[in-house]
LOBASE-422585 format. One record per atom (N, C-alpha, C): residue in three letters; x, y, z. Coordinates in steps of 0.02 Angstrom, whole numbers, padded with zeros to 5 digits, always signed. Each point is the difference from the previous one (the first is absolute). Layout:
! LOBASE-422585
AlaXYZ...
This chain:
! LOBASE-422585
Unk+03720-02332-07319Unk+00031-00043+00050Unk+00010-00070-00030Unk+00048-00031+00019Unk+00014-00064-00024Unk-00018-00047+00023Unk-00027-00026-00005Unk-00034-00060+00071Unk+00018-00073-00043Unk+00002-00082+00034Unk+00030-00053-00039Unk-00100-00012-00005Unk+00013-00076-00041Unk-00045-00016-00028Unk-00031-00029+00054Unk-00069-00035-00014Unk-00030-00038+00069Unk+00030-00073+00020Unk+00033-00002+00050Unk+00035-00055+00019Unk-00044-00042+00057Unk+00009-00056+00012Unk-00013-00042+00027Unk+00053-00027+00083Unk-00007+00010+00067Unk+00036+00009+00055Unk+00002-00069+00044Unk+00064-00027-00004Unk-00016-00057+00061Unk+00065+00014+00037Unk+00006+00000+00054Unk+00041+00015+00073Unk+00034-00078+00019Unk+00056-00030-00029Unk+00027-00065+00039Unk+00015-00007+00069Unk-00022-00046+00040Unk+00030-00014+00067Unk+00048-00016+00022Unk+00062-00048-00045Unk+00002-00033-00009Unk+00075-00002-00064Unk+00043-00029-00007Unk+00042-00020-00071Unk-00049-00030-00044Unk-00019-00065+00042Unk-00034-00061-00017Unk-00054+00040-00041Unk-00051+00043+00048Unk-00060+00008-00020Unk+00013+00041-00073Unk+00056+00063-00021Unk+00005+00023-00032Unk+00018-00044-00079Unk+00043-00038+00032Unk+00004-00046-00067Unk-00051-00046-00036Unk-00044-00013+00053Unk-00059-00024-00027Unk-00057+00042-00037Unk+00010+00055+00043Unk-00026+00065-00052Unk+00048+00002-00072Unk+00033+00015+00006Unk+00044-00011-00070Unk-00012-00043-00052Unk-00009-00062+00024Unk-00015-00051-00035Unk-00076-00008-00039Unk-00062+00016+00064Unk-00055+00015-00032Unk-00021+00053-00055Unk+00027+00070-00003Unk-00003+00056-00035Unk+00061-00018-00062Unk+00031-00037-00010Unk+00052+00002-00029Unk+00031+00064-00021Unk+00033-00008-00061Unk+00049+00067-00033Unk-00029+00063+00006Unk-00082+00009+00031Unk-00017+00075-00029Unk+00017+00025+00058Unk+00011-00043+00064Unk+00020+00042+00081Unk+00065+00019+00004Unk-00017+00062+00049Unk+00067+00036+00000Unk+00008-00023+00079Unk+00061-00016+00040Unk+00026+00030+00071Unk+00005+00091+00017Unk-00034-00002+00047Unk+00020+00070+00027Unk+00027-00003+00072Unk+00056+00018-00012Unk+00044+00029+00065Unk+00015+00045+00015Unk+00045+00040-00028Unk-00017+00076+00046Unk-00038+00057-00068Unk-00004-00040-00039Unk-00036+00040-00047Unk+00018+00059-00049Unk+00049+00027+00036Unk+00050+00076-00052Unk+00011-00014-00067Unk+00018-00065-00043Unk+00007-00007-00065Unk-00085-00019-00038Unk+00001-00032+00040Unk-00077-00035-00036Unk-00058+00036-00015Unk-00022+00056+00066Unk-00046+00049-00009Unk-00002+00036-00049Unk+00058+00043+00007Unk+00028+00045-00046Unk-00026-00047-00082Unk+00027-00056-00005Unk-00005-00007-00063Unk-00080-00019-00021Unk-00030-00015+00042Unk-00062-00024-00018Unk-00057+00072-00008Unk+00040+00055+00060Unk-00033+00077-00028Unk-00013+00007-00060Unk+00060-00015-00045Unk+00007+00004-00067Unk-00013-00038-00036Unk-00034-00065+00006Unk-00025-00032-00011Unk+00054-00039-00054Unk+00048-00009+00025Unk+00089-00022-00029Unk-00011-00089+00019Unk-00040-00004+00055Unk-00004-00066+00024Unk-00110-00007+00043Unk+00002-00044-00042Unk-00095-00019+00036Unk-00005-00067+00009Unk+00029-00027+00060Unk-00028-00030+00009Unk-00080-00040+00041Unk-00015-00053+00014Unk-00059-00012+00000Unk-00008+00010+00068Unk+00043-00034+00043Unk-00009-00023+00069Unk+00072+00023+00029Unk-00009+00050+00051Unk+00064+00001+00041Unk-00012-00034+00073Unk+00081-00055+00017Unk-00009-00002+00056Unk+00045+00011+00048Unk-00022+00039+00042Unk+00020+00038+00067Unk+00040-00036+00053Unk+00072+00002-00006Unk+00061-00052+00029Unk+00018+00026+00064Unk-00047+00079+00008Unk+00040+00040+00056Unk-00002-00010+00075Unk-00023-00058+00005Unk-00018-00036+00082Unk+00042-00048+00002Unk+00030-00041-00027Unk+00036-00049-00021Unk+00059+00028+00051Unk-00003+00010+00060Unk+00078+00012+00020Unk+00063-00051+00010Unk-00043-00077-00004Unk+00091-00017-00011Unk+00030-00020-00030Unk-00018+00058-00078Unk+00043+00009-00064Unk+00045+00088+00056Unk-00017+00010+00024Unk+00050+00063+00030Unk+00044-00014+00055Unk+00058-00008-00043Unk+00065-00014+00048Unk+00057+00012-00008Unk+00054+00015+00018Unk+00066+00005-00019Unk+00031-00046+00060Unk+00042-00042-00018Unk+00041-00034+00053Unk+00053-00052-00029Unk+00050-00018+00052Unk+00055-00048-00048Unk-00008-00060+00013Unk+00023-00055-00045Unk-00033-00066+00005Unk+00089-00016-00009Unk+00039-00038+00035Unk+00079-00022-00038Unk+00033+00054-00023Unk+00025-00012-00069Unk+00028+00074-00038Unk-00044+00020-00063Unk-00069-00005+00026Unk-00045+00029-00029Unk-00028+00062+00046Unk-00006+00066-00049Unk-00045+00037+00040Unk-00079-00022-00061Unk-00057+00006+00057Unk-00052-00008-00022Unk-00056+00026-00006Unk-00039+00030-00035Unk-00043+00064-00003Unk-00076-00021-00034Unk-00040+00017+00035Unk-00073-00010-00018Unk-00030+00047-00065Unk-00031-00037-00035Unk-00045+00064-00043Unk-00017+00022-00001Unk-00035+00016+00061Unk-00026+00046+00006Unk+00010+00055+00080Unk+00071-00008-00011Unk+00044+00072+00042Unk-00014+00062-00025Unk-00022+00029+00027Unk+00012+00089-00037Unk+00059+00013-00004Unk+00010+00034-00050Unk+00055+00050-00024Unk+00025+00026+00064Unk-00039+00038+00052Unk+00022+00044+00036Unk+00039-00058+00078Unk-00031-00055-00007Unk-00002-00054+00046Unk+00090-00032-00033Unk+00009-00002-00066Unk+00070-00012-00018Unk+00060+00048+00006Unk-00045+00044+00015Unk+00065+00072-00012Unk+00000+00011+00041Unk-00029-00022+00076Unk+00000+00025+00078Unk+00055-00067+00030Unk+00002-00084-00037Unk+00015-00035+00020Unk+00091-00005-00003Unk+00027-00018+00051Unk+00071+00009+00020Unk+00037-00058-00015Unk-00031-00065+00006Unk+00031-00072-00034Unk-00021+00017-00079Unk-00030+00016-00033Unk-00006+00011-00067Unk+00077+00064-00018Unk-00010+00052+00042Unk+00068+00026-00032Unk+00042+00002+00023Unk+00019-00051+00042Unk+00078-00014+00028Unk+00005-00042-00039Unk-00029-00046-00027Unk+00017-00049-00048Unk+00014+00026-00098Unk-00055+00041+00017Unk-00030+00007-00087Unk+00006+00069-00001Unk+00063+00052+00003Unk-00033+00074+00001Unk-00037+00024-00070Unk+00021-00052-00044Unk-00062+00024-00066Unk-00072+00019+00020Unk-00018-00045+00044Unk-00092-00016+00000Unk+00001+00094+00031Unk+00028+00030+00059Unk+00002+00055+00016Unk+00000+00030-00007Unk+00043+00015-00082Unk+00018+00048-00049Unk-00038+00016-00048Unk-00038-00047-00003Unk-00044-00021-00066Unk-00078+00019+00026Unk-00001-00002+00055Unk-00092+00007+00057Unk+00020+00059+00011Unk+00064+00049-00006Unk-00007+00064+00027Unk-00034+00058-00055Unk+00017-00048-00064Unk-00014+00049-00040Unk-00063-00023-00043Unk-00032-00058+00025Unk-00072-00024-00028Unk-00058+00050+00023Unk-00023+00032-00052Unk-00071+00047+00002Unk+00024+00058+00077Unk-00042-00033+00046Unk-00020+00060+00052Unk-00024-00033+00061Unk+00009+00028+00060Unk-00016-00043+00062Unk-00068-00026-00030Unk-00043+00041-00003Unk-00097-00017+00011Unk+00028-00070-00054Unk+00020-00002-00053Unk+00005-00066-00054Unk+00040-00053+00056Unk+00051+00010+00018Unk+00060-00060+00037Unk-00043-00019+00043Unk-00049+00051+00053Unk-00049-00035+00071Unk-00033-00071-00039Unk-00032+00016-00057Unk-00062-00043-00013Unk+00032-00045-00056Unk+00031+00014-00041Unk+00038-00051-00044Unk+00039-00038+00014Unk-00010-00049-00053Unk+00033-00076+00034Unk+00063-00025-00052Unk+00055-00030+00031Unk+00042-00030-00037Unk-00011-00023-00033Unk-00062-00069-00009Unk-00040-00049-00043Unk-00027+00027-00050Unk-00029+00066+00019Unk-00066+00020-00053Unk+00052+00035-00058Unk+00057+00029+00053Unk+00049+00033-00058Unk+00033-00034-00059Unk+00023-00053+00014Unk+00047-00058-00035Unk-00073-00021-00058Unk-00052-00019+00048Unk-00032-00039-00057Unk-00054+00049-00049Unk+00017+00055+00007Unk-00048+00049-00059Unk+00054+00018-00067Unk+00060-00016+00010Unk+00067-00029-00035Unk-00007+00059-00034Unk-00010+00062+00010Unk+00017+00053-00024Unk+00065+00039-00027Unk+00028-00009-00076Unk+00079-00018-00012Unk+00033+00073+00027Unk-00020+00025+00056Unk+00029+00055+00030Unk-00003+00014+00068Unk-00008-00088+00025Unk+00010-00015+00068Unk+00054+00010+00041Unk+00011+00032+00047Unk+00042-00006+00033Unk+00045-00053+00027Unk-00070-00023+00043Unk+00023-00079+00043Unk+00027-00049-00036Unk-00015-00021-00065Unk+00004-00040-00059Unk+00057+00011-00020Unk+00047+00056-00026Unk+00055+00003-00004Unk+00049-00012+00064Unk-00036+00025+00051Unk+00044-00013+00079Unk+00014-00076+00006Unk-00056-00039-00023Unk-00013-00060+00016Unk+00037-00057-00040Unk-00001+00029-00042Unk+00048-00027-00056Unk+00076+00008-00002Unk+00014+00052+00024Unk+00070+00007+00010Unk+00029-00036+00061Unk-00064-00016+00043Unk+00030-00030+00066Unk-00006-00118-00021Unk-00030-00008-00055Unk+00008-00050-00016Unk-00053-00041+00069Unk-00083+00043+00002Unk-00015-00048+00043Unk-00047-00029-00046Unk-00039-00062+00037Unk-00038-00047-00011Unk-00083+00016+00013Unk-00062-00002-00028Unk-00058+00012+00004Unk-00026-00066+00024Unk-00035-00005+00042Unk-00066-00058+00026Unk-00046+00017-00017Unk-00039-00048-00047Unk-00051-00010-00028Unk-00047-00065+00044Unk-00059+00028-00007Unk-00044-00051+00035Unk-00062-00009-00047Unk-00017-00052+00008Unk-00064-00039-00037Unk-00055-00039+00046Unk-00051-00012-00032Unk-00038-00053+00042Unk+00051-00063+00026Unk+00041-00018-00055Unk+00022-00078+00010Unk+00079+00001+00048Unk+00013+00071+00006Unk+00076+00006+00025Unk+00030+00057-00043Unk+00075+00022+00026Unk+00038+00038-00007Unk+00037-00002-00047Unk+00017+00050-00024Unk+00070-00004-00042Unk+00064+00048+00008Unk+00054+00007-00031Unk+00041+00064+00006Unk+00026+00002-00065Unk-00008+00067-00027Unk+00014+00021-00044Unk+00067+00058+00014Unk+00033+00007-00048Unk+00069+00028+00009Unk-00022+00108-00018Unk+00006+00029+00037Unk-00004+00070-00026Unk+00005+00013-00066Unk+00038-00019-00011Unk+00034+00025-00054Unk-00050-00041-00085Unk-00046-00029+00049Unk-00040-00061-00055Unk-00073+00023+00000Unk+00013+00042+00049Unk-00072+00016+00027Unk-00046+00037-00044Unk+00032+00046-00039Unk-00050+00036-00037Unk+00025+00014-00066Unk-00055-00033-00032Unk+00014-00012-00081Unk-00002+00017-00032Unk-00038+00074+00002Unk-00006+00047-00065Unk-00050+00078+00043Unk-00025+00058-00027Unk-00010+00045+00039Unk-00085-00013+00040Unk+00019+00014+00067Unk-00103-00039+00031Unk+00000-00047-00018Unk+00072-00067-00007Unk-00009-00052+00012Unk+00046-00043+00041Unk-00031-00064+00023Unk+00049-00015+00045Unk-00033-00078+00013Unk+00041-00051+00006Unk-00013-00070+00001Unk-00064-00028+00042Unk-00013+00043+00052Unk-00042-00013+00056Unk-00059-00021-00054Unk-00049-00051+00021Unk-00057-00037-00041Unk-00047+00022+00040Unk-00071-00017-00052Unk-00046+00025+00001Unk-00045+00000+00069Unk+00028-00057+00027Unk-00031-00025+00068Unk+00081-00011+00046Unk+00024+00040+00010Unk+00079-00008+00040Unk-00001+00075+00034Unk+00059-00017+00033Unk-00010+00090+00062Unk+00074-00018+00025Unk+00033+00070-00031Unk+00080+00040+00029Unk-00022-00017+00091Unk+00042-00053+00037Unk-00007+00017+00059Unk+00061+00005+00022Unk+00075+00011-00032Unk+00037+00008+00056Unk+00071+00026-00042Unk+00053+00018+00017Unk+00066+00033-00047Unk+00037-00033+00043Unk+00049-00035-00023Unk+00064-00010+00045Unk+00068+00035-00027Unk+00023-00006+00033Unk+00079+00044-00013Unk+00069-00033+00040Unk+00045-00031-00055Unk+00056-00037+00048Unk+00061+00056+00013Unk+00010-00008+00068Unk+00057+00044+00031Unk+00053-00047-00018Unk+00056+00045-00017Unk+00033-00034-00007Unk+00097+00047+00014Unk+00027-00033+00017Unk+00080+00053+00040Unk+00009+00039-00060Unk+00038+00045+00026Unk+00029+00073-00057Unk-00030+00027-00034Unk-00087+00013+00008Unk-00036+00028-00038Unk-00004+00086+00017Unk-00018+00013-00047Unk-00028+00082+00007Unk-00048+00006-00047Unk-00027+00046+00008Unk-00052+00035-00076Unk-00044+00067+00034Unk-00026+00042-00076Unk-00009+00062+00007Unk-00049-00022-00054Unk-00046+00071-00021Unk-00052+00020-00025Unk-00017+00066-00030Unk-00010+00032-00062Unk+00010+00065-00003Unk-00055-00003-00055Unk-00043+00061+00004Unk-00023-00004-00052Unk+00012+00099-00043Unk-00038+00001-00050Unk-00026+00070-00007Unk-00062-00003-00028Unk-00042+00059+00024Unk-00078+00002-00012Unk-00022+00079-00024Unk-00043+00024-00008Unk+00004+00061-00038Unk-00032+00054+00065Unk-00027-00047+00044Unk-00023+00025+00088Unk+00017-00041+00027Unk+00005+00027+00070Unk-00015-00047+00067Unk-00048-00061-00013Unk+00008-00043+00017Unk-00055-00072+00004Unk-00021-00033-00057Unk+00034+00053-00061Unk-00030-00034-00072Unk+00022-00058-00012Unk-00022-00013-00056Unk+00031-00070-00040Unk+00063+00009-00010Unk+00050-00031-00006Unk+00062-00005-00048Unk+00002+00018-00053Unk+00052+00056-00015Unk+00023+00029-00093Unk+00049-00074+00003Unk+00024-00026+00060Unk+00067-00047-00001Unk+00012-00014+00053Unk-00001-00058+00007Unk+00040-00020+00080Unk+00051-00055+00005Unk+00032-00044+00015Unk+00045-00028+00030Unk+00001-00033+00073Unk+00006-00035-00016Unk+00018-00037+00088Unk+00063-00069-00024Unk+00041+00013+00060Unk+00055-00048-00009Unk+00015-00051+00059Unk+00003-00070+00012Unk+00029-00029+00041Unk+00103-00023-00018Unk+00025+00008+00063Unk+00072-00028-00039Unk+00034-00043+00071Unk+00026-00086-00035Unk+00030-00009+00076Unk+00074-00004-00045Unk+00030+00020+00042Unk+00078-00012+00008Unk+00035-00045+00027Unk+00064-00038-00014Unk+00021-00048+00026Unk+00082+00001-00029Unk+00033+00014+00071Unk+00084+00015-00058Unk+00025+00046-00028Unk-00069+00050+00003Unk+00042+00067-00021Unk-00033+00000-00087Unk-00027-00058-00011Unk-00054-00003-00065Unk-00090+00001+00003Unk-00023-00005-00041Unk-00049+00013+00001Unk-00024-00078-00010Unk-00030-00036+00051Unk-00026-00065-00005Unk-00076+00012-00021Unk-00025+00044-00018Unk-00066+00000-00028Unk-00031+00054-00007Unk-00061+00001-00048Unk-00020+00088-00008Unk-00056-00033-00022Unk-00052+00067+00050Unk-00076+00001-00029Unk-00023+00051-00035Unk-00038+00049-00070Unk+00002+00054-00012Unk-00073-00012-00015Unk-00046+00031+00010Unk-00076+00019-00016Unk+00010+00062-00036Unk-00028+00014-00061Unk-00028+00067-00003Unk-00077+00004-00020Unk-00032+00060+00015Unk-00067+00016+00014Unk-00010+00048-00067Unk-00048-00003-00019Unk-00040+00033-00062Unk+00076+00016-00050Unk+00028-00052+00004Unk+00071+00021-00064Unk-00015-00047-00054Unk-00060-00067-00011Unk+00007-00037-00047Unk+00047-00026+00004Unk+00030-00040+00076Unk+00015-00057-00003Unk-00040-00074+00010Unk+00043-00025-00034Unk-00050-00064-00002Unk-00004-00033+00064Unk-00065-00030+00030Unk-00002-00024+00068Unk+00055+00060+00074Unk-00014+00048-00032Unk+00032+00050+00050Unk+00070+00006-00002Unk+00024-00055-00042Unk+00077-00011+00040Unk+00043+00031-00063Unk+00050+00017+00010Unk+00064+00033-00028Unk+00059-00074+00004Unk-00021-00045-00053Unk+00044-00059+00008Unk+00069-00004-00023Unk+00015+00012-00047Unk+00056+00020-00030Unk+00057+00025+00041Unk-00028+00063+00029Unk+00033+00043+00068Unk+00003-00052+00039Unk-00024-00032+00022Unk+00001-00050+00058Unk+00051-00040-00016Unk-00003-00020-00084Unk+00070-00065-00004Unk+00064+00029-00011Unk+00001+00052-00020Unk+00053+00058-00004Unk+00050+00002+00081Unk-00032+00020+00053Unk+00016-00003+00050Unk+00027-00064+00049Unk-00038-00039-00015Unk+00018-00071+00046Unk+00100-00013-00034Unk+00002-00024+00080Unk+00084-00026-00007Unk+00043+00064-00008Unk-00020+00080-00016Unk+00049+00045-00008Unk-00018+00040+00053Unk+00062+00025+00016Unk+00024+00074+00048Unk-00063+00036+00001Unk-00017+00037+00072Unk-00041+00046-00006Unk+00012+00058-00001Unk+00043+00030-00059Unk+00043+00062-00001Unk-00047+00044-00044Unk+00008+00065-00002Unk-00047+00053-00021Unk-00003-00022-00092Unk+00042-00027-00004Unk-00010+00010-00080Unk-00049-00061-00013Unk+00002-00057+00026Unk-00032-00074-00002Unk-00068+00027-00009Unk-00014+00063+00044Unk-00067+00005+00019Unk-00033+00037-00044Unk+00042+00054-00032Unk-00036+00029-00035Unk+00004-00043-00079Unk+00048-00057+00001Unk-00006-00011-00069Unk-00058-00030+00010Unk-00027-00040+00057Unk-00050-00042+00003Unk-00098+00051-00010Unk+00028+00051+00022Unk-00042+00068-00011Unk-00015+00011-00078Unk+00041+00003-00034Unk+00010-00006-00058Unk-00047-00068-00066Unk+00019-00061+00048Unk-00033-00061-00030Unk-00064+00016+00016Unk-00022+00018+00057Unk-00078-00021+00025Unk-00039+00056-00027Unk+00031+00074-00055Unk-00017+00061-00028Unk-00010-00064-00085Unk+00052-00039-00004Unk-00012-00006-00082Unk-00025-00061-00015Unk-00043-00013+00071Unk-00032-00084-00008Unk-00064+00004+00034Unk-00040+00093+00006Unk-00067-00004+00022Unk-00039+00035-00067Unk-00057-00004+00010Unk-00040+00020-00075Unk-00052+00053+00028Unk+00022+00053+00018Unk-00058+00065+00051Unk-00039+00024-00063Unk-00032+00023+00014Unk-00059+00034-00070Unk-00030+00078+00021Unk-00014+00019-00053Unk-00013+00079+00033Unk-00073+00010+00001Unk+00012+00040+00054Unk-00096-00003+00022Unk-00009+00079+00051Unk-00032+00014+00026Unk-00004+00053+00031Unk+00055+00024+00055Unk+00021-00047+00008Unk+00059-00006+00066Unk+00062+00017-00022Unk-00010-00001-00077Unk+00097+00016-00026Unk+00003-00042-00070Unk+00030+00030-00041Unk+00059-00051-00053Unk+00029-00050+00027Unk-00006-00038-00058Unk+00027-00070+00019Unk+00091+00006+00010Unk+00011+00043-00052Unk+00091+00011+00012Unk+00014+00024+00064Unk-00068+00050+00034Unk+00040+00027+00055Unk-00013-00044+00066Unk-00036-00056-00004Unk+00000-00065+00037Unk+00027-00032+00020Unk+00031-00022-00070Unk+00064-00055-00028Unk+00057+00064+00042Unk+00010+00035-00004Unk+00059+00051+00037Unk-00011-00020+00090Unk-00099+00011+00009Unk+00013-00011+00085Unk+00012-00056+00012Unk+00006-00066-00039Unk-00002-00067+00015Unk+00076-00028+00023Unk+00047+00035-00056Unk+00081-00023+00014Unk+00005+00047+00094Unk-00019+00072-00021Unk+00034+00054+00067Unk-00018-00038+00053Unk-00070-00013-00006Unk-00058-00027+00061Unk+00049-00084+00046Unk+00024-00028-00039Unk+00022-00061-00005Unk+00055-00001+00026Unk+00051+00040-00034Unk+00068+00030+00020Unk-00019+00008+00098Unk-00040+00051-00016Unk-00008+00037+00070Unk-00028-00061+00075Unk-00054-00019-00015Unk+00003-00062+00047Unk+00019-00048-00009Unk+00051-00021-00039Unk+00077-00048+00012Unk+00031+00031+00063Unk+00033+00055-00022Unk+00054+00035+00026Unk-00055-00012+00087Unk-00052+00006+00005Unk-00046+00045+00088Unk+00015-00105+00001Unk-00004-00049-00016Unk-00015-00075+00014Unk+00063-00012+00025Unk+00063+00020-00055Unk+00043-00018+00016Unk+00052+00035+00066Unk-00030+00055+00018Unk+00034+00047+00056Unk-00068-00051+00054Unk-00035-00011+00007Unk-00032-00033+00061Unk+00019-00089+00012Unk+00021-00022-00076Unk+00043-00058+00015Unk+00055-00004+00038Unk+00045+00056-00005Unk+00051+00009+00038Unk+00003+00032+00071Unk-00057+00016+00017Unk-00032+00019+00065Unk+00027+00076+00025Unk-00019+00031-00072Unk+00025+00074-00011Unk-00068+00034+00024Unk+00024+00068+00015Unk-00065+00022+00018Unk-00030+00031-00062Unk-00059-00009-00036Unk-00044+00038-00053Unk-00042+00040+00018Unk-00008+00071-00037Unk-00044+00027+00015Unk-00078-00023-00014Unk-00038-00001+00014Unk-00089-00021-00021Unk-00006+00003-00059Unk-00008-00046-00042Unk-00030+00007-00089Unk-00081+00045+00028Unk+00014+00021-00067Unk-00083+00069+00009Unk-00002+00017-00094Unk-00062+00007-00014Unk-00023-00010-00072Unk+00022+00090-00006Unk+00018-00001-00083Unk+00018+00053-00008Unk-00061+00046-00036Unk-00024+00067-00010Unk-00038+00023-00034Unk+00030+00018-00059Unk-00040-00024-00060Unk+00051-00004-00062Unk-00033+00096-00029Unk-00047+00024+00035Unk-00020+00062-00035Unk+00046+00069+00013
């Protein structure tokens, strides 16, 4: 049996109180929120830390609601709490697309948006969703807040800017006219990780493409994003060929590696299709076409 090492337990009341926990234990404390990445890894003893502390009372980090032309989301929302919520996907049908095909109900009940983003696992879902939608992270400290840009957020693999004594409390996301976006991944089962995923935001304006967001997930892109594809697109037509040439860029500007999940060539293949494909589902919901449901494919 795998059991983690002997850890040390404190329960926050509190933001405040948690950050001050943070601060006392320094770098060896971990946050636990809904726990699905962290356990797992500490089974395996992949991660030991000294002191975990327990964020899961903290309810008003759990929220979804709109502030202006911000929608605004707590860190600690469950998965299943984002994928049930109706202002999240009338606005964002990514977040929908992307929570339908994360793990498995029992994981979405108890897992949290926060805990997901910040275990920066380079085969995150949300992280590529999040990135393609160009939102903003709130960071909190003893001394005050900050916001960090998605796309800035996480710097290398199980890492991510948040400091040693700081706490993910909030995601924002700007709405903004003529948007659409979709989400697709493929996994080798139901609920697995990503062989490849994709998520796309696109607004339109004129009959052009006034902007493009592209995340991809476990493809070895850098900071999630498919940038290139992104500058490819701005200012041109959203016609089938634009899209797949842009399919094309975001296939010969990611660096996938081969590992149990697949060859890296046959990656680099789901990265352009994957890309191609939720363009085309962003750009039919920009135009207020009807799309069928993005749903992860089984690559076996």
């Amino acid at each position: 049996m795998q059991v983690p090492a002997q850890v040390e337990y404190e329960r926050a009341t509190s933001v405040e109180h948690a950050l001050t926990l943070l601060a006392r234990y320094g770098p060896e404390a971990r946050i636990l929120a809904g726990g699905h990445s962290l356990i797992p890894m500490m089974k395996l003893r992949l991660a030991q830390p000294e002191v975990l502390i327990d964020i899961n009372g903290l309810t008003t980090l759990c929220y979804i609601n709109l502030s202006g032309a911000q929608l605004h989301i707590g860190t600690l929302t469950r998965h299943a709490e984002l994928l049930a919520s109706r202002i999240a996907g009338e606005h964002f049908a990514i977040l929908h697309d992307a929570e339908r095909v994360i793990a498995d109900p029992i994981v979405r009940n108890w897992g949290t948006v926060g805990g997901s983003l910040c275990q920066a696992d380079p085969s995150e879902d949300l992280s590529a969703a999040f990135a393609a939608m160009k939102g903003t992270m709130v960071i909190q400290g003893l001394t005050g807040t900050r916001e960090v840009s998605a796309r800035e957020f996480h710097t290398g693999p199980y890492e991510t800017v948040v400091g040693p004594a700081e706490l993910l409390t909030e995601i924002r996301l700007p709405i903004r006219a003529g948007g659409g976006s979709g989400y697709q991944k493929v996994s080798r089962r139901a609920g697995d990780w990503p062989v490849g995923a994709a998520g796309a935001a696109i607004w339109l304006a004129d009959g052009l493409v006034a902007d493009a967001g592209i995340g991809l997930a476990a493809l070895g892109a850098t900071h999630f994003v498919a940038a290139e594809a992104e500058e490819y697109l701005r200012g041109r037509p959203a016609t089938e060929e634009n899209l797949q040439r842009a399919g094309e860029i975001a296939a010969a500007n990611c660096h996938p590696v081969s590992d149990q999940r697949g060859p890296a060539d046959y990656k680099r293949h789901l990265a352009g299709e994957l890309t191609t494909r939720v363009l085309r589902v962003a750009v039919g919901r920009a135009r207020g076409e009807t799309v069928p449901r993005s749903a992860s494919c089984d690559s076996r």
